[in-house]
C-alpha angles and dihedrals in degrees: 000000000000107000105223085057084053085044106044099019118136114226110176094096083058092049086051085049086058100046094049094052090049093055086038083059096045087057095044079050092057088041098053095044086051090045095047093036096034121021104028095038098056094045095056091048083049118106104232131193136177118359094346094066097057096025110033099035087053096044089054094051107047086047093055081052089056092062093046098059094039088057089052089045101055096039080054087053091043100055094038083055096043085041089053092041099056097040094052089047089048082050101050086050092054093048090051093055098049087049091050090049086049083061101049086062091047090259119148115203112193133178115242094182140245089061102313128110132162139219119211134169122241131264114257112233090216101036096121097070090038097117083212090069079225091162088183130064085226137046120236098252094067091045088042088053088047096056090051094044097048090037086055083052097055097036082061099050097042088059090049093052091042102045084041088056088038104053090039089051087046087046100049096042092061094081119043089182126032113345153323112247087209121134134196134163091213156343101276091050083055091047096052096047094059094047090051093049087051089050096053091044098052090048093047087055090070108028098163084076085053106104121201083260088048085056093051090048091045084043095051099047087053104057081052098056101017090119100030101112101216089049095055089044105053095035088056102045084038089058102034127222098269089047095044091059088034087058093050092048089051087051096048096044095046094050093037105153099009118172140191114359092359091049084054096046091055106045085050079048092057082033094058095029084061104051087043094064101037083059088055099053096072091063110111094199121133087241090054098047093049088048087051092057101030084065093044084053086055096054090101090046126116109229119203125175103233101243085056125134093192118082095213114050120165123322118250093245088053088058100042086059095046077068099045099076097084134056132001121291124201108279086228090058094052098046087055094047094039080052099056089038096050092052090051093044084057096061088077101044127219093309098033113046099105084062089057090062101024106051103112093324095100091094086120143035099225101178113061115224101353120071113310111269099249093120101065096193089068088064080034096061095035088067095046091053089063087053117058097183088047077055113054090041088055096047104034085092105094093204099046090054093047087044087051095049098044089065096046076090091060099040149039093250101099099105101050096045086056088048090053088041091049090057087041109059089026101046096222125111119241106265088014139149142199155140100267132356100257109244116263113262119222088264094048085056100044089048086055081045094058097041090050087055092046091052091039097057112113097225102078094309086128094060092067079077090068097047095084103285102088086101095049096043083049091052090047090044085058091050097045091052097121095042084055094048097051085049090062095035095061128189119016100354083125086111098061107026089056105197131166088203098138078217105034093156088053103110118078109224093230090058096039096045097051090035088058081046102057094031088056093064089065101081100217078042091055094039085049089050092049096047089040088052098045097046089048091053088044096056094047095050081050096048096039093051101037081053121028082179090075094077124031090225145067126294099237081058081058101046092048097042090049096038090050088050091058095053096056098053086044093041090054093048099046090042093055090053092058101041089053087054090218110197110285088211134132095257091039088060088042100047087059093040085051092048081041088061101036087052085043091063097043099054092036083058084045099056097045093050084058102238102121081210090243089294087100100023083156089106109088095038144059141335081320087065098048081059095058100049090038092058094045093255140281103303087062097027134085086280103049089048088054095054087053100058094050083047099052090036100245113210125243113259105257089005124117120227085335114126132181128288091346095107092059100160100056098081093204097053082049081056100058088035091073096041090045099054099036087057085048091054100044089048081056097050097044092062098036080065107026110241118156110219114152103260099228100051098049090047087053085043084057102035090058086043102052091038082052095052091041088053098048083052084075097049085043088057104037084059095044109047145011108277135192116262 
C-alpha cells in the first residue's frame, strides 16, 4: 500500500459501503425470519399432492434456505468490511502520528510511489559554520527508527487490505448461484482460516516429514476449522484431488496397525478429514468443482504409498469412500459418485460383488478401527446416510435396491446400507438433529414400500434382517407408524390414524404385516417397533383428546379404533417371537433388555430433540400440529411419558417384578404389556387435557380393544405368511 493512499485516503465510501450492507443485513434478517415463519412453515403444514408434494415443497424450502444463507452472507460481508475499515482508519492514525513526530525531529517522509517512500532530515540553514561539519537537523538513527516504524505500519495495513480483498473474493466465489453459508465475525477470523487452510495443505503434500506430534497439531487445527467453508475450500483445491487420496494412502500406510493413543489419533485424523471435505463439497468455486470431478476421474487409479513394496495398493474409489463416513457431503456430488460406483458394482453381480473390490486391491487397510475400507459402497452408504435427499435418489430404482440387498449376502455391507436406507425413507441424517421429522414424500414412501416387499418374500427375504439392518428397519418401522396403521385400519381410518404422509395408503397389509414379522426377531428391530408403536399411540391419544374435532364420532369409537391397532402391531411382534421359538435363555432376554434400553435411549434423544422421528410426524401439519404445540410437544406429552416407562422399566399393575415388555418372549406377558401401557397412555391423556371419563370403564373399553386387535394379529399372520403349526 502506497502510503500516501493509507495517509490521505478517503474512507467514508467505504463507511457508506458499510452502512448499506448493514441495512442490507437487517433486511436479509426480516426476510429470513418471513420466509422460515411464513413461507416454509406453511408449506410444510400444507397438504400437498401430485407434483406439488416432490417439486413445490422442495422448491420452498430450498428457497427459505436461500434467504437464510444470503442473510448470513451479507452480515459476513458486513463485518469483514466494518473489521477492514476500522483497522485501516486505526492504521492511518497511527501513520500520521509517527509522521508528525518525524516532524517534530526535523525528519521529512515522502512517497516515492509503488510502495516506496523516504525519510530524510532536514538541511540546516547554518550548516555551513557547524565545526562538526553535521549538514541535517537530525542524525540517521532517529530517521532509521521512523522508516521502520512507519514500514511496520504499512506492512500491517497492506495485509489488512490483501487478505480483506482475499477472503471477500474466496466468499463470494462459494455459491455460483444464490449464496455462501459462511460465517465469520471479522477479517482477521477469515484470515486465519485460510492460512490455516494453506499450512495444512502444504504439510499434507509431503506427509513423510509429518511426525506422530505434526499430525496432532494437523489434527488439531482440523477439528477447529473442519466446517468453516473457506478452510475446506482452500485445504482441498490446495491440495488437489490426486493429492488429497495420495495423502491418505501415505497416512494409512505409515500408521498401518496402530494401536492405543496412535490408533485414537488416527481415527480423530479420517473422522475430521471427513467432515472437512464434506464441508468443501458444497463450494461452488471453479477450483471446487474441477477438484469434484478431478476425484470422480481417480476412482480407477491405483493408489501406492511410495515406501511400498506391493505394486497394487488400494483403488482411488476405495479411498474416496475411507473419507465418506463422516459429515455430509453435497447431495450433487453423491449422485455423481453413486452413478460411476454402482456401474462398476454391477459389474459382479448379486454373488460376486465382493470379487469386483477385493481382487488385489487389500494392500492397505484404509478405515481405522472399523473394516478395512476395501468395499468402497460401504463408504459409499455411510455418506449417503448423512444425506436423506442422496438417498432417496440412490435408492428410488427398484431394481438398484433389490440388486443392493441381494449382495448384502455376499458382502459385509449390510449395516450401512441400512443406515443410507434408514435416511432415505425417514428423511432424517444419521446423528442428526431438527426441529420436526419432514413428512414422507410419496418416494420416500414407495422405496419403504419396496423394502418392505424385499423383506417380506418368502424365499429368504426375512434373513436380510440378520445381516446387520435389523436395527435400522426397526428404526424405519417406528417412523413409518401412521402409514402402518393406516395399512391395518383400512378404508377410511384417516380420521383416526392423522397422518401428514403425502402417501399414507402406500403400504400394502400383506408386506407390512410379515415385515414387522421378520424385523421383530431382531431384538433392537423389535425394541424400535414397540417404542415406535407406543409414541405413535401416544401422540394420537394426545391429538384426539386435546381436539374432538379431529374424528366425526364419539371418543369411546377412537379409543377403540387406536387401542385395537395397537394390538395388532404388538400382537404380530410378540407372536413372531413366539413362532420363531427364540431361545428362551439368560443372554437371549438380556440381549433384547439390553436393545430395550439402547432403543430406549435413542428415542428418548429423539424426542427431546423434538423430531417425533416420523412416528409423530403430526407435528408440521394440520389440526394434529396445532396439538402438539398446544400441548408443549412429545418429551412432555403422552408419548414422551410412554418412552420413559419402558425405559425405566415400569412394573405391571398387580404383577411382581414383572415389567413391561421386558419379558418379551412369554406371549401372554406381551400381551399384558400392551394393555398395560395403552391404558397407561390414555390415563395420561385424559388428565393432560382434562377429560373426565370414569377411569374403570375406559381401561375395560381398552382392554377389549387392544385384546381384539392382539387376536386379529393372529388371523393377519396366518393369511400372510407360512406359520408353524
Amino acid at each position: 500500500m502506497d502510503l500516501d493512499a493509507l495517509r490521505h485516503g478517503d474512507f467514508s465510501k467505504l463507511g457508506e459501503a458499510v452502512t448499506d450492507w448493514e441495512q442490507m443485513t437487517k433486511k436479509l434478517a426480516d426476510l429470513q425470519k418471513d420466509a422460515e415463519n411464513n413461507l416454509k412453515a406453511k408449506a410444510d403444514k400444507a397438504r400437498w399432492a401430485g407434483v406439488n408434494a416432490t417439486v413445490s415443497r422442495e422448491f420452498i424450502s430450498k428457497t427459505a434456505a436461500e434467504f437464510a444463507d444470503a442473510h448470513t452472507q451479507a452480515d459476513s460481508i458486513t463485518k469483514i468490511l466494518s473489521d477492514t475499515r476500522g483497522e485501516l482508519i486505526g492504521y492511518r492514525t497511527q501513520l500520521n502520528a509517527a509522521i508528525t513526530r518525524g516532524a517534530q525531529q526535523n525528519l521529512t517522509v515522502i512517497d516515492t510511489g509503488e510502495g516506496t517512500f523516504t525519510v530524510t532530515g532536514n538541511t540546516r540553514p547554518d550548516w555551513a559554520s557547524d565545526p562538526s561539519g553535521k549538514t541535517g537537523a537530525a542524525d540517521q538513527k532517529a530517521a532509521g527508527d521512523l522508516r521502520d516504524e512507519i514500514q511496520g505500519i504499512l506492512t500491517k495495513a497492506t495485509q489488512s487490505d490483501n487478505s480483506a480483498a482475499k477472503v471477500l473474493r474466496l466468499l463470494v466465489d462459494q455459491a455460483t448461484y444464490g449464496f455462501a453459508d459462511a460465517s465469520y465475525s471479522d477479517r482477521d477470523s477469515a484470515a486465519k482460516a485460510v492460512a490455516a487452510a494453506e499450512k495444512l495443505a502444504k504439510m499434507a503434500k509431503n506427509p513423510a516429514d509429518m511426525s506422530l506430534d505434526d499430525i496432532k497439531n494437523f489434527n488439531r487445527t482440523m477439528e477447529t476449522y473442519s466446517g468453516d467453508s473457506l478452510f475446506a475450500e482452500q485445504f482441498a483445491t490446495r491440495l488437489g484431488a490426486k493429492g488429497t487420496l495420495q495423502f491418505w494412502t501415505e497416512m494409512t500406510s505409515a500408521h498401518a496397525g496402530a494401536r492405543g493413543s496412535e490408533l485414537e489419533t488416527m481415527k480423530s485424523l479420517q473422522n475430521n478429514l471427513s467432515l472437512t471435505l464434506a464441508t468443501a463439497s458444497f463450494s461452488d468455486s471453479e477450483a471446487m468443482q474441477d477438484w469434484k470431478k478431478n476425484l470422480i476421474a481417480e476412482r480407477n487409479t491405483n493408489f501406492r504409498a511410495t515406501d511400498s513394496f506391493s505394486p497394487i495398493g488400494a483403488l482411488g474409489s476405495q479411498v474416496i469412500s475411507s473419507l465418506m463416513r463422516e459429515g455430509q457431503y453435497d447431495t450433487e456430488f453423491l449422485d455423481d459418485y453413486r452413478k460411476t460406483l454402482f456401474k462398476a458394482d454391477k459389474a459382479g453381480g448379486e454373488n460376486n460383488t465382493d470379487a469386483v473390490w477385493v481382487k488385489g486391491y487389500d494392500a492397505l487397510d484404509l478405515v481405522f478401527g472399523d473394516g478395512n475400507g476395501r468395499d468402497p459402497l460401504e463408504g459409499l452408504f455411510e455418506g449417503l446416510s448423512h444425506n436423506p435427499e442422496a438417498a432417496v435418489h440412490a435408492f428410488d430404482s427398484k431394481s438398484d435396491l433389490d440388486r443392493l440387498l441381494a449382495t448384502t449376502a455376499y458382502t459385509d455391507r449390510g449395516p450401512s446400507l441400512g443406515h443410507a436406507l434408514e435416511a432415505a425413507v425417514t428423511g432424517v441424517g444419521l446423528g442428526d438433529s431438527m426441529e420436526a421429522a419432514p413428512p414422507h414424500s410419496e418416494t420416500q414412501v414407495q422405496i419403504m414400500a419396496n423394502i418392505m416387499e424385499a423383506v417380506a418374500q418368502p424365499d429368504g427375504g426375512a434373513d436380510l434382517v440378520t445381516r446387520g439392518m435389523g436395527e435400522s428397519f426397526g428404526h424405519m418401522a417406528a417412523s413409518y407408524m401412521p402409514e402402518i396403521s393406516r395399512a391395518f385400519g383400512g378404508p377410511s381410518s384417516e380420521a383416526i390414524f392423522l397422518s401428514p404422509s403425502d402417501a399414507p395408503d402406500g403400504l400394502l397389509r400383506p408386506d407390512v404385516a410379515r415385515f414387522l414379522s421378520a424385523t421383530s426377531l431382531d431384538p433392537s428391530g423389535r425394541a424400535g417397533i414397540i417404542y415406535g408403536e407406543s409414541i405413535y399411540t401416544g401422540s394420537l391419544l394426545d391429538a384426539h383428546l386435546s381436539d374432538p374435532s379431529l374424528f366425526d364420532g364419539s371418543r369411546d369409537q377412537v379409543l377403540h379404533g387406536i387401542g385395537r391397532n395397537a394390538g395388532i402391531i404388538e400382537g404380530i411382534v410378540g407372536r413372531s417371537i413366539a413362532d420363531a421359538d427364540i431361545d428362551k435363555s439368560v443372554e437371549a432376554e438380556t440381549a433384547y433388555n439390553d436393545s430395550l434400553e439402547d432403543q430406549g435411549n435413542f428415542f428418548n434423544t429423539v424426542l427431546s430433540a423434538g423430531i417425533g422421528y416420523g412416528t409423530a410426524v403430526l407435528t408440521p401439519s394440520g389440526p394434529a400440529g396445532a396439538a402438539y404445540a398446544g400441548g408443549g410437544g412429545f418429551i412432555t406429552g403422552v408419548a414422551g411419558m410412554a418412552v420413559g416407562r419402558l425405559l425405566e422399566g415400569r412394573e405391571l399393575e398387580g404383577a411382581l417384578d414383572d415389567a413391561v415388555y421386558r419379558n418379551g418372549q412369554d406371549l401372554s406377558r406381551a400381551q399384558d404389556s400392551v394393555n398395560q401401557q395403552t391404558q397407561w397412555s390414555v390415563q395420561d391423556a385424559l388428565k393432560r387435557h382434562h377429560v373426565n371419563l370414569p377411569t374403570d370403564g375406559t381401561n375395560t373399553l381398552i382392554g377389549n380393544a387392544v385384546n381384539e386387535g392382539w387376536e386379529s394379529s393372529d388371523d393377519i399372520l396366518g393369511s400372510n405368511k407360512k406359520r408353524p403349526n
